[in-house]
C-alpha positions as CSV (number, residue, x, y, z in Angstrom):
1,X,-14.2,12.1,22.5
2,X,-11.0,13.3,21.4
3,X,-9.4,10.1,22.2
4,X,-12.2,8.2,20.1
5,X,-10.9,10.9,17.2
6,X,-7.2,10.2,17.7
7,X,-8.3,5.9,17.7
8,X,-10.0,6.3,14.5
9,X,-7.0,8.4,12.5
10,X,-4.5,6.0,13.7
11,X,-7.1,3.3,12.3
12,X,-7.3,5.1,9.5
13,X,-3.3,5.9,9.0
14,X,-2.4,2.2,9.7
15,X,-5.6,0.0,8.7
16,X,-6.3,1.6,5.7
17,X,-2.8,0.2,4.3
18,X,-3.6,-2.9,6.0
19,X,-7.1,-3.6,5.2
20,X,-6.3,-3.1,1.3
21,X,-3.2,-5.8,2.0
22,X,-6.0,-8.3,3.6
23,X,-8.4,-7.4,1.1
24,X,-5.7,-7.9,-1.8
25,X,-4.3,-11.2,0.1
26,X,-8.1,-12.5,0.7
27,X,-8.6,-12.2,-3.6
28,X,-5.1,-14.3,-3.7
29,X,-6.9,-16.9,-2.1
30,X,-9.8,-16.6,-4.3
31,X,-7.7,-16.9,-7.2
32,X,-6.3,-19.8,-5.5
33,X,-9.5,-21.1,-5.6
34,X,-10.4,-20.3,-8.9
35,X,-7.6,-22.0,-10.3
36,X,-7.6,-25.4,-8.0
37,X,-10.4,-27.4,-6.9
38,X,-10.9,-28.4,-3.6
39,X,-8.7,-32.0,-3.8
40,X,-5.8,-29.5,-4.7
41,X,-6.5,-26.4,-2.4
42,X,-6.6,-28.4,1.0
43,X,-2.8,-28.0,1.2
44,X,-3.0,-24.2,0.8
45,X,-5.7,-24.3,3.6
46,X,-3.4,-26.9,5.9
47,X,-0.1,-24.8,5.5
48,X,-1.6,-21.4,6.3
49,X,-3.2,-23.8,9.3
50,X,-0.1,-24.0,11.1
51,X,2.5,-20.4,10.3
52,X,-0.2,-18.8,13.0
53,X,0.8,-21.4,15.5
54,X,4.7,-21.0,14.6
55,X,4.2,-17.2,14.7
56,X,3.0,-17.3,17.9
57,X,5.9,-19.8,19.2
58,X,8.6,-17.4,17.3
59,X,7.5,-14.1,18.3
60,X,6.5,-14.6,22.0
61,X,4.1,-12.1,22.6
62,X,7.3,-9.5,22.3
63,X,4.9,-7.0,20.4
64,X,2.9,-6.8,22.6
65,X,5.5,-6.4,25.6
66,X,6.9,-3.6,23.5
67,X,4.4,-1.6,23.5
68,X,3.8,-1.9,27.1
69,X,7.5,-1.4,28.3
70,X,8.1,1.2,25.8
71,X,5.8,3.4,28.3
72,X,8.1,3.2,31.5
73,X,11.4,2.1,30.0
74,X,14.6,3.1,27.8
75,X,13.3,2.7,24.1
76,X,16.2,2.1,22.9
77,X,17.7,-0.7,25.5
78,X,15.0,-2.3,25.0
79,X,14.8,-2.4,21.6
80,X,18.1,-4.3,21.6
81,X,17.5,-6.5,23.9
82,X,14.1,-7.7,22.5
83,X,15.8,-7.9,19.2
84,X,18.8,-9.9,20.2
85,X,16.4,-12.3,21.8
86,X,14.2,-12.7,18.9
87,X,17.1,-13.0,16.9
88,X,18.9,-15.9,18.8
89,X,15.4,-17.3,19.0
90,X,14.3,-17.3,15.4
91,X,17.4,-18.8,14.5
92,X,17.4,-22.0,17.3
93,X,13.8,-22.7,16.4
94,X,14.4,-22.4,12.7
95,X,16.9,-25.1,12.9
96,X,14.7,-27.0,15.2
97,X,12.0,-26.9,12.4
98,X,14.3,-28.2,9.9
99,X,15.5,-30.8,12.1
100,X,11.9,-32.4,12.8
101,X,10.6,-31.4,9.4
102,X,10.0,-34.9,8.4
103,X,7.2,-35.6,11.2
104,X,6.1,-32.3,10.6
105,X,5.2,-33.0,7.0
106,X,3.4,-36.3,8.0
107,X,1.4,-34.3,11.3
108,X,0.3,-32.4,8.3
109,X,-0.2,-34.6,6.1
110,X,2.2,-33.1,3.9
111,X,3.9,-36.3,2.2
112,X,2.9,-35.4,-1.5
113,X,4.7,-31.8,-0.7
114,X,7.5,-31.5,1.8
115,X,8.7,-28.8,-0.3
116,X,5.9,-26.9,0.9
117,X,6.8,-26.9,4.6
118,X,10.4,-26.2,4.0
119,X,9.1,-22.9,2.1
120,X,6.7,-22.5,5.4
121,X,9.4,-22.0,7.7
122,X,11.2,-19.7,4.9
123,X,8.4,-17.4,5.5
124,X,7.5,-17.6,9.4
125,X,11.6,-17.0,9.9
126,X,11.4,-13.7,8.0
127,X,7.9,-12.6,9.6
128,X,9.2,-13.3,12.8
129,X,12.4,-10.9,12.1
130,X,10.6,-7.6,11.2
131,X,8.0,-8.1,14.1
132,X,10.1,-5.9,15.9
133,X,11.0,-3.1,13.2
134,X,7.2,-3.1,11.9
135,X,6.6,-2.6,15.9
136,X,8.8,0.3,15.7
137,X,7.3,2.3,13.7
138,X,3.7,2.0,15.2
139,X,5.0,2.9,18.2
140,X,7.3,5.8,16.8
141,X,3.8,7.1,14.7
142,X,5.5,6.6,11.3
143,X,2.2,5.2,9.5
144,X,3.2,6.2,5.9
145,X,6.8,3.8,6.0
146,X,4.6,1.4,7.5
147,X,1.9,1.8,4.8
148,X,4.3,1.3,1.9
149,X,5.7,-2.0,3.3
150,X,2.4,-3.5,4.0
151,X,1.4,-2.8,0.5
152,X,4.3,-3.4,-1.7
153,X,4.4,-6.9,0.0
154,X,1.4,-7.9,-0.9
155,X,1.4,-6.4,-4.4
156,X,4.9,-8.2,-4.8
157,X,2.8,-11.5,-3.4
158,X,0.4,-11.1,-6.5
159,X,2.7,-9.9,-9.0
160,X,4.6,-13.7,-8.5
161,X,1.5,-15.4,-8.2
162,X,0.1,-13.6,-11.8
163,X,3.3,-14.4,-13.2
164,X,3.5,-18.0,-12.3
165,X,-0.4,-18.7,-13.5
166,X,-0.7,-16.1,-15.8
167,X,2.4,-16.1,-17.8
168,X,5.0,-18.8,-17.0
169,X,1.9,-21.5,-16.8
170,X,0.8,-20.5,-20.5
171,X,4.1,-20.5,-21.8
172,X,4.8,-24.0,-20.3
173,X,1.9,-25.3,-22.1
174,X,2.6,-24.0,-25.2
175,X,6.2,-25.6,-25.6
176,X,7.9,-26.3,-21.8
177,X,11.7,-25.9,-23.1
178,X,11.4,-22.2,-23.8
179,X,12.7,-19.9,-20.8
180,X,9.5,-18.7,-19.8
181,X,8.4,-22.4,-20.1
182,X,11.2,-23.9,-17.9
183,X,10.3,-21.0,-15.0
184,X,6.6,-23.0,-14.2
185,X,7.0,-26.7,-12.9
186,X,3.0,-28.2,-13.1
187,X,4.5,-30.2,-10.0
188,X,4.3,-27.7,-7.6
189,X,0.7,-27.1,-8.1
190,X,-0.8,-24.3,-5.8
191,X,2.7,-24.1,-4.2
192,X,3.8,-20.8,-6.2
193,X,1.4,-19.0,-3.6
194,X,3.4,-19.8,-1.1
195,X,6.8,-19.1,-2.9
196,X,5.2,-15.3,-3.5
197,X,4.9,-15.1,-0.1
198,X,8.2,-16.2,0.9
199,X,9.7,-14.0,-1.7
200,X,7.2,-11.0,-0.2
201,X,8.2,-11.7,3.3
202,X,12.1,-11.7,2.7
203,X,11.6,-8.5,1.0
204,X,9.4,-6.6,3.7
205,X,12.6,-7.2,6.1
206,X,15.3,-6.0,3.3
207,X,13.1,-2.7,3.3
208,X,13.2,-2.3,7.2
209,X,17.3,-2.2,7.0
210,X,17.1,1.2,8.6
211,X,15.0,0.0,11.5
212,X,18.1,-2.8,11.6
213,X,20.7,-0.1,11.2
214,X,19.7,1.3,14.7
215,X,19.9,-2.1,16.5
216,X,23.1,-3.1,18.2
217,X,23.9,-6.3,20.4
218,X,23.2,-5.3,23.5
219,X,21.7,-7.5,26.1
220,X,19.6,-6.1,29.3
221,X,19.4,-9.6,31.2
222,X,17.3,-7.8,33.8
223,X,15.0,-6.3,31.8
224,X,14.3,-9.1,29.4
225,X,13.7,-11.1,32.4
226,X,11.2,-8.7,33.5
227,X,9.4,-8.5,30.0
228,X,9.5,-12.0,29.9
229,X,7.6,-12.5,33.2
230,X,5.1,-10.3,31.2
231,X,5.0,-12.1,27.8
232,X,4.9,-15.6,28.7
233,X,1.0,-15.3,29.0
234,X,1.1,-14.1,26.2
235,X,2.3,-17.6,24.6
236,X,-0.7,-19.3,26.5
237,X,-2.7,-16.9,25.0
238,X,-1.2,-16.2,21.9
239,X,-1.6,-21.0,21.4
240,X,-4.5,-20.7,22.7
241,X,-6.2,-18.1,20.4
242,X,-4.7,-20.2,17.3
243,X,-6.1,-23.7,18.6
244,X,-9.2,-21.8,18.6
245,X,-9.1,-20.4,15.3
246,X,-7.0,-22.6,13.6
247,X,-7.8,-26.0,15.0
248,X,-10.9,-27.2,13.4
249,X,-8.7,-27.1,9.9
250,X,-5.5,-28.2,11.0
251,X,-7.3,-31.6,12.6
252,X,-9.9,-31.6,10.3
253,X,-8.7,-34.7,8.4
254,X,-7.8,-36.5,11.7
255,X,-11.0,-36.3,13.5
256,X,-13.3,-37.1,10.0
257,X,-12.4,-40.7,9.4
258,X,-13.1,-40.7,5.8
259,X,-11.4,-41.6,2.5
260,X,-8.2,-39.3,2.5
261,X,-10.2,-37.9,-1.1
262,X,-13.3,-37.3,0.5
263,X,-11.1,-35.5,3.7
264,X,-9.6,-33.6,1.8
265,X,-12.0,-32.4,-1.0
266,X,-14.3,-31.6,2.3
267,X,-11.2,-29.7,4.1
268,X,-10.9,-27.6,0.5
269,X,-14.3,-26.5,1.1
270,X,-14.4,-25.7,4.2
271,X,-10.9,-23.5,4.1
272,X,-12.5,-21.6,0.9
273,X,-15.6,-20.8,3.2
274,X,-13.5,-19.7,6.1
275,X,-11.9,-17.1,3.8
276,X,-15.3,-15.4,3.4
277,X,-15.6,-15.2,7.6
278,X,-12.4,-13.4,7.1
279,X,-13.8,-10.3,5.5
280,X,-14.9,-9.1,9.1
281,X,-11.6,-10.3,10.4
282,X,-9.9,-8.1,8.6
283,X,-11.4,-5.3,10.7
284,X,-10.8,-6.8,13.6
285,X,-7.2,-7.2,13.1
286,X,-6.6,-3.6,11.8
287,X,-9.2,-2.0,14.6
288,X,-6.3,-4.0,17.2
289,X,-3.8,-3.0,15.2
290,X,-4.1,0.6,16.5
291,X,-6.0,0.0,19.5
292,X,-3.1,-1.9,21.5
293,X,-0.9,0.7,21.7
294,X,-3.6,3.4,22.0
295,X,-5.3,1.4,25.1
296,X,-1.5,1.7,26.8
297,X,-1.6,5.3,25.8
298,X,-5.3,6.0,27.3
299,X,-4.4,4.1,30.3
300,X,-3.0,7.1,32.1
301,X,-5.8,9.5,31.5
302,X,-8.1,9.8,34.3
303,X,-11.7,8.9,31.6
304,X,-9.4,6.1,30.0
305,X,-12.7,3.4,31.2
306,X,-15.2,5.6,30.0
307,X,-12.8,5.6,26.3
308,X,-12.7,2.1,26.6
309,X,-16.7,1.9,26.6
310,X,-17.5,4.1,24.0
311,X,-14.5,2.5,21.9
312,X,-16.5,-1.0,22.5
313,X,-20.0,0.5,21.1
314,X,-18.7,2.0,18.0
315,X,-16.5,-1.0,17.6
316,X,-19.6,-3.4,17.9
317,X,-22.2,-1.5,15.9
318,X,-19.3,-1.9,12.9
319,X,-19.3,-5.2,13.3
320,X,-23.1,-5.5,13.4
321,X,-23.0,-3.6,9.6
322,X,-20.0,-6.1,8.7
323,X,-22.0,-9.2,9.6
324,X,-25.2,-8.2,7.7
325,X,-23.3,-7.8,4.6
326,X,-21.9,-10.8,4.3
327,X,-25.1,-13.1,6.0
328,X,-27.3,-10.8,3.6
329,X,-24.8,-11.7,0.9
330,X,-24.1,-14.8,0.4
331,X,-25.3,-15.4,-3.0
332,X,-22.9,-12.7,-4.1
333,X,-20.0,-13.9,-2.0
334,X,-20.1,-17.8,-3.6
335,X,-20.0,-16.1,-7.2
336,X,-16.2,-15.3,-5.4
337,X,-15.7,-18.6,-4.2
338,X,-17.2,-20.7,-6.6
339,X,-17.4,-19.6,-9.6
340,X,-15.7,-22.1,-11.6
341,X,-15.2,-24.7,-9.0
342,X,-19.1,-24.9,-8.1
343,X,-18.1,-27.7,-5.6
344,X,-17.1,-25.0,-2.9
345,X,-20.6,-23.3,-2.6
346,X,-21.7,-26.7,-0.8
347,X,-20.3,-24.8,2.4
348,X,-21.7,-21.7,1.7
349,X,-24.3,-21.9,4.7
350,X,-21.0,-21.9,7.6
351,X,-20.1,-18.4,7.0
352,X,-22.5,-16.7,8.9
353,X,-22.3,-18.9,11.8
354,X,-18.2,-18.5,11.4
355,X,-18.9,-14.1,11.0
356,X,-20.7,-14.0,13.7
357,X,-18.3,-16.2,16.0
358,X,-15.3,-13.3,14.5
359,X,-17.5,-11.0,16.1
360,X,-17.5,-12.3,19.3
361,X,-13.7,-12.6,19.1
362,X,-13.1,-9.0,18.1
363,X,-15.6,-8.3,21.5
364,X,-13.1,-10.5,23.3
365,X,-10.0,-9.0,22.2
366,X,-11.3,-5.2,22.9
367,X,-12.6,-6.9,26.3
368,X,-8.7,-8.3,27.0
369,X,-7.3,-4.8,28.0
370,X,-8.1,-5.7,31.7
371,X,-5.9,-7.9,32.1
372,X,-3.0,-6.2,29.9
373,X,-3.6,-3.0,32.2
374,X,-3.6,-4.7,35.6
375,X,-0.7,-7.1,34.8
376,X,-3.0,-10.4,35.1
377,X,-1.9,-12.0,31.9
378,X,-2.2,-15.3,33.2
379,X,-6.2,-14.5,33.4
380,X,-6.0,-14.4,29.8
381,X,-4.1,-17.6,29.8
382,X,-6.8,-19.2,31.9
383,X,-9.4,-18.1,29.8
384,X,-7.9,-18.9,26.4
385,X,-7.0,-22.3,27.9
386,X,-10.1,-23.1,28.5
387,X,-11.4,-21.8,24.4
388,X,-9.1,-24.0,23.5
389,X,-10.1,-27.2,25.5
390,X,-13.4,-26.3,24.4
391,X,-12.6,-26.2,20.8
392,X,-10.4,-29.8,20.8
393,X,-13.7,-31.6,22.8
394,X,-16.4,-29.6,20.5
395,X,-14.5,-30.3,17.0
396,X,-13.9,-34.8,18.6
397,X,-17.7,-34.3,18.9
398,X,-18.9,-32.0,16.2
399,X,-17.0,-32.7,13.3
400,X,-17.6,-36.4,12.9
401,X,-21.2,-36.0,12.7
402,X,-21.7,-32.8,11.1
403,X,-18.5,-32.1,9.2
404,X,-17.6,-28.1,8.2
405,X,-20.5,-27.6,10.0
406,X,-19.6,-28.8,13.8
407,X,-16.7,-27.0,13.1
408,X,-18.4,-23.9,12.3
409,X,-20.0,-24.4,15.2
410,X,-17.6,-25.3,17.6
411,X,-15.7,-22.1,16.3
412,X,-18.8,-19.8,17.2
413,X,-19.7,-21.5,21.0
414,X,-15.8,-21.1,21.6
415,X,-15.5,-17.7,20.7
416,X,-18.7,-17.0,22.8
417,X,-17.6,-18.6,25.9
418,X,-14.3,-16.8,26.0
419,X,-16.0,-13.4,25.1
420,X,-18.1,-13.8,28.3
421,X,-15.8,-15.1,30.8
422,X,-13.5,-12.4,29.6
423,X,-16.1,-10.0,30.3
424,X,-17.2,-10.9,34.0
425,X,-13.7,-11.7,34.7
426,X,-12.8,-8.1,33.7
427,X,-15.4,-6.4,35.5
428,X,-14.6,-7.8,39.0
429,X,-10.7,-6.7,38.6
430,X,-11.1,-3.6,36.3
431,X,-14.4,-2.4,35.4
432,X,-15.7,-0.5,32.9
433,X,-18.8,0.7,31.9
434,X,-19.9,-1.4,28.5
435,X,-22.8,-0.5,27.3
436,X,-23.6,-3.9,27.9
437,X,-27.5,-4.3,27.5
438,X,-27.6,-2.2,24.5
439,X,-24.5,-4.0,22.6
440,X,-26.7,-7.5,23.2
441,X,-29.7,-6.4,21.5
442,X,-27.6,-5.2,18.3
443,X,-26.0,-8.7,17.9
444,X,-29.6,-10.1,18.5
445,X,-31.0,-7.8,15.9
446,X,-28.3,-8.4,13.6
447,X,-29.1,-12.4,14.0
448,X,-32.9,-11.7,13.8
449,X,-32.4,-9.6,10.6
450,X,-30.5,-12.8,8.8
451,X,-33.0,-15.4,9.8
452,X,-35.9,-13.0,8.4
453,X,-34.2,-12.6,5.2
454,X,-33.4,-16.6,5.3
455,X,-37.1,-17.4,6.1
456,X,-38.4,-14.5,2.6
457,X,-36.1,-15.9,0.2
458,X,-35.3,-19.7,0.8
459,X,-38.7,-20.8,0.0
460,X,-38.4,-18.8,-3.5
461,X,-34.5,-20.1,-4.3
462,X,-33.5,-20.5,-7.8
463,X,-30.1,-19.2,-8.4
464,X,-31.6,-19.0,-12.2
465,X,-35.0,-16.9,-11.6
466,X,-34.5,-12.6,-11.4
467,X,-37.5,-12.6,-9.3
468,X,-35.6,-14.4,-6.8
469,X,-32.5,-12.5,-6.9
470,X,-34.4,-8.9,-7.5
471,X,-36.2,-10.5,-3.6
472,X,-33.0,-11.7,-2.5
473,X,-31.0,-8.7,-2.3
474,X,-33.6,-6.2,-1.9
475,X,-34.9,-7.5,1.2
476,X,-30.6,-7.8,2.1
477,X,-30.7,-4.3,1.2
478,X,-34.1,-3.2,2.9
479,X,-32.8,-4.7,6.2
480,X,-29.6,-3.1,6.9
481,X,-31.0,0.3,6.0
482,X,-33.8,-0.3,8.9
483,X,-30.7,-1.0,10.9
484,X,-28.8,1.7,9.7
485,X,-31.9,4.1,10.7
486,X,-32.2,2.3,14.8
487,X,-28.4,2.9,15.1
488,X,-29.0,6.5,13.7
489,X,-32.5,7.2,15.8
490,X,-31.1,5.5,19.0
491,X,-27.1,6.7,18.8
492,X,-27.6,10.2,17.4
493,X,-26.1,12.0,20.0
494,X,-22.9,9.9,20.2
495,X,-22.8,10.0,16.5
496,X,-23.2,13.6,16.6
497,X,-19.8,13.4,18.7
498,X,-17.6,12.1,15.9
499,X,-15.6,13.8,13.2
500,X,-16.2,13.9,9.8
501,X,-20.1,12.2,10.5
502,X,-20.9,14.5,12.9
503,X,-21.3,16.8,10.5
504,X,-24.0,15.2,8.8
505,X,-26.3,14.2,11.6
């Protein structure tokens, strides 16, 4: 159990930072939402569609790779030479992004704003350069310098994006040829978002210039050859995992065959509905924030498998709780969404088919240490492939028919496919005991719970009535305390196990 204690401190040292930068970036979007309807917010959703892909393509999997060669090779060799790779790299695809931006603003459908792709690659060209450095100091256990970036970025990120809306926009109204006035162009609409993060990115690598002072030219051919052999699955998967994530928005408008209004007012709903699916992704992205290098780390001990399945229970049951307060939820989560632009609650009903699909991705990627352990990357190549064909065919079938909805869907059914090929994949080359049985019936619970509650208070809806709201979320609140109770009755003695709750049981 120790291990299970040092996991959840390092979760707690670097997710805590990092959940309260997703949760301050996810009410950015909200305010983006607030202040833009949907005919105007689609280019926010389509821009923040493609940096994933472009992150992947500039970074390589070389975090990853770094924290698995940091275990068996000369840190500081090869830091360099991951560095000078990246570096020479960033800079030949940055100019090949500005070469081709022109057909990248019409794939995107960009023509009204090729400003806005030109600030896109401004932003993936400085995330990609302090992948490396922010790598660094996870791997060097230096959470607090890692904490302050993370949120001074993302407090720098709204400060811009208040002062833009909240202060230059007023003053522009007022009388536009005073200097506060002159600062806010109406032209660039929702664009001063993605100026604050540009101007937030640059400024996360300025405060890493110590992490840069240690790094000097120095080129391992050898050993970059060898990480590479390592990392390019990591591409495949790295694609892949975005086409499955990102896809359904990025094509959205291609696949619809609508009026380009109509595409895009439905593409501004869906994108403002996806945030809300985030909420659990957030999780999921800190929980693997510390888990990668902490996986590598167990690897060695002789109970790592045994870790890895108790690390998977706890990890599921969190998501179980995460799920049932947003499906429970919902009426309170489209007051966020929706609250001036009533137009974006029309998608409300996608979320919970897009949480639960984020669940079975976070199962996924705790299920993907196999491969990384045994040196079969291309498995996960294979396997994110395949998602990823499977999302293209589902979203040319889906989303013509059922709109935000068939891409909801196609979403969930990819994310379910990979999570069990992953799994009996895994258990033929490196098995480990998952609790496998029990784990199914809390996600069936979990789904049982949301249909109950859907079934007691959608015959009653009126937004309007207290009755229905005093039913609504007091049966949401009634149901995950009866699930709180089976997780305490049947996982008491694990429970018992932990720090700090322990305690209590």
């Amino acid at each position: 159990m120790s291990g299970i204690k040092k996991l959840a401190g390092q979760t707690l040292w670097y997710g805590a930072p990092r959940i309260l930068a997703r949760f301050l970036n996810f009410g950015i979007s909200l305010l983006g939402f607030r202040l833009f309807d949907p005919n105007e917010s689609y280019a926010f959703t389509q821009i923040y569609a493609v940096v994933p892909f472009l992150n992947i393509l500039f970074t390589y999997g070389l975090e990853t790779s770094y924290f698995r060669f940091a275990q068996t090779k000369d840190r500081e060799k090869l830091y360099n030479t991951l560095n000078v790779s990246i570096l020479a790299t960033t800079v030949l695809f940055t100019a090949f992004l500005f070469l081709f931006k022109g057909s990248i603003t019409d794939f995107i459908e960009m023509k009204a704003h090729p400003e806005y792709v030109t600030w896109m690659i401004g932003i993936v060209f400085f995330d990609t350069l302090y992948t490396l450095p922010m790598s660094k100091l996870r791997l060097e256990e230096r959470p607090r310098k890692f904490a302050f970036i993370n949120v001074f970025s993302i407090l720098l990120n709204i400060s811009i994006v208040v002062f833009f809306y909240y202060i230059a926009a007023p003053a522009h109204a007022k009388d536009p040829y005073t200097f506060l006035g002159t600062l806010y162009d109406p032209e660039v609409g929702i664009g001063y978002f993605i100026i604050a993060n540009l101007v937030a990115s640059a400024v996360s690598l300025l405060l890493l210039y110590k992490e840069f002072a240690v790094f000097r030219f120095k080129f391992d051919f050898s050993l970059w050859k060898e990480v590479m052999h390592y990392s390019y699955p990591l591409i495949i998967v790295g694609f892949g995992g975005m086409i499955n994530e990102m896809l359904s928005r990025l094509v959205y408008q291609k696949v619809l065959h609508l009026d380009e209004k109509t595409e895009q007012f439905e593409l501004g709903v869906f994108g403002a509905n996806y945030k809300l699916a985030v909420l659990i992704t957030i999780f999921i992205q800190v929980f693997k924030l510390a888990a990668e290098p902490f996986f590598f780390n167990q690897s060695k001990n002789e109970n790592a498998q045994k870790t890895y399945a108790r690390v998977m229970k706890f990890f599921v049951i969190a998501c179980c709780f995460m799920f049932l307060g947003v499906a429970l939820f919902l009426e309170f989560w489209k007051i966020l969404i929706a609250s001036k632009h009533e137009e974006y609650a029309q998608g409300i009903n996608i979320v919970p088919i897009l949480t639960m699909g984020s669940v079975f991705l976070g199962i996924y990627y705790n299920l993907s240490i196999w491969y990384k352990l045994t040196n079969k990357n291309m498995f996960g190549a294979y396997i994110t492939i395949a998602g990823a064909v499977l999302t293209i065919v589902l979203n040319m079938i889906l989303v013509p028919q059922f709109h935000y909805f068939g891409a909801a869907w196609a979403t969930f059914l990819c994310y379910a496919f990979m999570m069990v090929i992953s799994y009996t994949q895994g258990q033929k080359y490196y098995p480990i005991p998952y609790a496998k049985k029990k784990l199914i019936t809390y996600l069936v619970i979990c789904t049982l719970l949301y249909i109950v509650h859907e079934l007691i208070t959608r015959p009653i809806a009126d937004h309007k009535s207290m009755t229905y709201k005093v039913v609504y979320f007091g049966s949401a609140i009634l149901e995950i305390g009866a699930f709180a109770l089976l997780i305490l009755k049947v996982e008491k003695k694990e429970l018992q196990r932990l720090p700090v709750v322990g305690k209590y049981l």
